[in-house]
C-alpha positions in Angstrom: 0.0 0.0 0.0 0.9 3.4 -1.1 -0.4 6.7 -0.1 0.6 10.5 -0.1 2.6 10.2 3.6 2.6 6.5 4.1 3.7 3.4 2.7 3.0 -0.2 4.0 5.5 -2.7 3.2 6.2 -6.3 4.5 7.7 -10.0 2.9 5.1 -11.7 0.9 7.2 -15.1 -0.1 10.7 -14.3 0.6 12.8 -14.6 3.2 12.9 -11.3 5.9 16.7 -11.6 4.9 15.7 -11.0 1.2 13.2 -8.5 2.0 15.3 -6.3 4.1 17.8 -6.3 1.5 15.2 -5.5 -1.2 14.1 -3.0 1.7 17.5 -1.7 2.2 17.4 -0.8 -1.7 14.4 1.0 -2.1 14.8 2.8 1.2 16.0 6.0 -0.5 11.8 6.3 -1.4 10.6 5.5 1.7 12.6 8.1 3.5 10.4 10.8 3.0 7.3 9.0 3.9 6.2 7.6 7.0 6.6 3.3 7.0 5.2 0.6 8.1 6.6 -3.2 8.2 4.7 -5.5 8.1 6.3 -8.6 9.6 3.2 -9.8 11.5 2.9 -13.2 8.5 6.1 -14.6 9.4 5.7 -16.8 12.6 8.8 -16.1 14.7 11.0 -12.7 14.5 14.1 -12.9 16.3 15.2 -9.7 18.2 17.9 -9.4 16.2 16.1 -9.4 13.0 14.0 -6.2 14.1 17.1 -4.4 14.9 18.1 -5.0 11.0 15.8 -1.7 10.8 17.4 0.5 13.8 19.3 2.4 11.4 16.1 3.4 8.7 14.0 3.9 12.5 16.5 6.2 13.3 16.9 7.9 9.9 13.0 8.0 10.0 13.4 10.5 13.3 15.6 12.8 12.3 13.5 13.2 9.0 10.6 14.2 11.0 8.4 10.8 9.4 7.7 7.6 11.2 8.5 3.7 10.9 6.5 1.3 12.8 6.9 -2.6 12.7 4.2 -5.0 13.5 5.3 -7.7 14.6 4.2 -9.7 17.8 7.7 -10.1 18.9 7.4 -11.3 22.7 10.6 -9.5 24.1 10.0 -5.7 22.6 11.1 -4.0 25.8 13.9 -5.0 25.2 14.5 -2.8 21.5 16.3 0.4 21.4 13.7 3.3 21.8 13.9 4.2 18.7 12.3 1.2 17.0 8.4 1.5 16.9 6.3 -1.8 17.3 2.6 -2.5 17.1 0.9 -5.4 17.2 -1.5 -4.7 14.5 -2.2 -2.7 11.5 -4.7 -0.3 12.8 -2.1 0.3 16.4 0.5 1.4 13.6 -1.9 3.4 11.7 -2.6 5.3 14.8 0.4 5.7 15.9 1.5 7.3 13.2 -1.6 9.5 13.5 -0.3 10.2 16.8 3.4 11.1 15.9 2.0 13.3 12.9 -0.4 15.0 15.7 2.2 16.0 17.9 4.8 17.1 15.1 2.0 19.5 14.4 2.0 21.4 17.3 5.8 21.1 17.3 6.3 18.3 20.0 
C-alpha cells in the first residue's frame, strides 16, 4: 500500500533476509514518507532481525516521518527506543496519526 505520507510494506514469499535487503534498496523512497513493516505473517522474529531496521527507524526520526513494525515479537522492551512496534495494523496506523499530531504542534 501506497499513499501520499505513508507506505505499508512487508515480505510476501521471501525470506525477511531478502526482504530487508530489497528494503535496504528501495529505502531512498521510503525516507520521505512515513513506513510501516509488516512482519506480523512470518511466525517467529528474532530480536535481532527487528534491529536489522534500527538504522532506517533512526533515519525516519531525524527526517521528521515515522517507521513502525508490527510484529508480535514477545521480548520488545527489550529494542532500542527508537524502533516503533505494534501489534497490529490499525495500532500502527494510529500511531502514526499520533506522531504526525504532535509534530503538528511542534512536539
Amino acid at each position: 500500500m501506497n499513499k501520499e505520507k505513508s507506505i505499508i510494506c512487508g515480505p510476501k514469499n521471501e525470506s525477511l533476509t531478502d526482504f530487508f535487503t530489497n528494503f535496504k534498496l528501495n529505502y531512498p523512497d521510503f525516507l520521505k514518507k512515513n513506513v510501516i513493516v509488516d512482519l506480523s505473517k512470518l511466525r517467529e522474529v528474532k530480536h535481532t532481525e527487528i534491529l536489522l531496521f534500527l538504522n532506517a527507524a533512526i533515519s525516519h526520526l531525524k527526517n521528521n516521518t515515522s517507521l513502525v513494525i508490527i510484529t508480535n515479537h514477545r521480548d520488545i522492551d527489550l529494542l532500542p527506543e527508537e524502533i516503533v512496534t505494534a501489534p497490529t495494523l490499525i495500532e500502527a496506523l494510529d500511531i502514526i496519526e499520533l506522531d504526525e499530531i504532535s509534530r503538528d504542534l511542534g512536539f
